[in-house]
Every structure is written in structure tokens, then in C-alpha cells.
N, C-alpha and C positions, 0 to 999 in steps of 0.2 A: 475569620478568613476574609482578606480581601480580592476580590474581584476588580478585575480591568481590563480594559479593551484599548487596543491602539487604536489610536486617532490617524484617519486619514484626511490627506488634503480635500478630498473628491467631495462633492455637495453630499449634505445627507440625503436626498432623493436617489442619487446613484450608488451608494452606498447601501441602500437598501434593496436596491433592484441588484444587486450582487449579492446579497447574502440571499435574497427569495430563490437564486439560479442554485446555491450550493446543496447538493444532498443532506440529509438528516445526516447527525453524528451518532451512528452505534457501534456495535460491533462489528458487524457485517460491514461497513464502510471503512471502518480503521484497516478491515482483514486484506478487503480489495486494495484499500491506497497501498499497503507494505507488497500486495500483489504486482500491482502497477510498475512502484518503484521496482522491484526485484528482475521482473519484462522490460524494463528501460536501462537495465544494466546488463541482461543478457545480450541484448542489441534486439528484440522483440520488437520493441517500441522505439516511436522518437521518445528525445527526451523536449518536454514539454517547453522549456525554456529557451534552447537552443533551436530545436527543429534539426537535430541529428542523431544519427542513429549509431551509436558505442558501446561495445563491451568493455565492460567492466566485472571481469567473473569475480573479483577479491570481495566489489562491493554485494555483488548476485549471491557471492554465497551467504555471506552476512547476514543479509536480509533473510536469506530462506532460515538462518541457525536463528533466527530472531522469531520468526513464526513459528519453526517448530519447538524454540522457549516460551513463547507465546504459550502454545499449544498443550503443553507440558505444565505448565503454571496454572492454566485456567480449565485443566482436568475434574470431572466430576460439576463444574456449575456453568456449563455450560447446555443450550437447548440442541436438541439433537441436528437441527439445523443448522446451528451454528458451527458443532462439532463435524459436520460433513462437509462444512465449506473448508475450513482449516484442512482436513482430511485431502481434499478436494483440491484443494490450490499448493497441497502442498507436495502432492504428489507431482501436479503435473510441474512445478517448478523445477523437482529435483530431474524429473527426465530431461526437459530444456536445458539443464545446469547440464545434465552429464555430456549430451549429446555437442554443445557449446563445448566441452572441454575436450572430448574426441577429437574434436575438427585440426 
């Protein structure tokens, strides 16, 4: 298998002071980023790029059917913490979802 990395313009000295700021990659960070994303399209959050705040329910929902296939798929091998955070961010999504679609 090969391995690669993009290349950026930026010195490798700043390069590496950006990868030392970015969180560990596990589960638990995959779980919150599709979190994030999902709260940036309820209109929860800005959205990180822009610095605006948009609903987007078609994409909100997505994301929530994505976590709970997520969640579905990674049944039985997951550590109990990890299954409470899915549990946990999936609930409170789907009430923000519904209460967003109320309005």
C-alpha cells in the first residue's frame, strides 16, 4: 500500500506547528468532526469557512443517517464509551433536527 501526504507551500517548521495544534485521530474525533459538521448545518454553529451561520436540514439530516450507519455498522466492537458517545450525540442531534424542522 502506498502512503502520501500533500505537499504544502508553507516552510516545514509551520507545517509542523499545525499538525502539533491538530487533535489525535480516533474514533472519538471522527465521531465529534461528523458532530460538528451536522451543528453547522442545523445552523448551531458557524460554518468554519465562511464565518456564517446556515441551515442546511437535507445536509443535517445526512449526516445524522451517516452516524447512526455509523453506529449500526460498528455494533458489538465498540468500547462502552465510545458506544455512549454515538448514543449521545445522536440523540441530541436528532431533537435539534426535529425542533429545526418544527420552526
Amino acid at each position: 500500500m502506498t502512503d502520501f501526504i500533500l505537499k504544502d507551500d508553507k516552510p516545514e517548521k509551520e507545517q509542523k506547528s499545525r499538525e502539533e495544534q491538530l487533535p489525535a485521530i480516533d474514533f472519538s474525533t471522527f465521531v465529534f468532526s461528523l458532530n460538528s459538521s451536522a451543528l453547522v448545518h442545523l445552523g448551531a454553529l458557524q460554518d468554519p469557512v465562511s464565518g456564517k451561520t446556515q441551515k442546511n436540514l437535507a445536509m443535517a439530516r445526512q449526516t445524522i443517517d451517516l452516524i447512526a450507519m455509523l453506529k449500526e455498522k460498528t455494533e458489538g466492537n465498540l468500547t462502552e464509551e465510545e458506544k455512549g458517545l454515538l448514543e449521545t450525540v445522536l440523540r441530541d442531534l436528532r431533537i435539534l433536527y426535529v425542533k429545526e424542522k418544527e420552526k
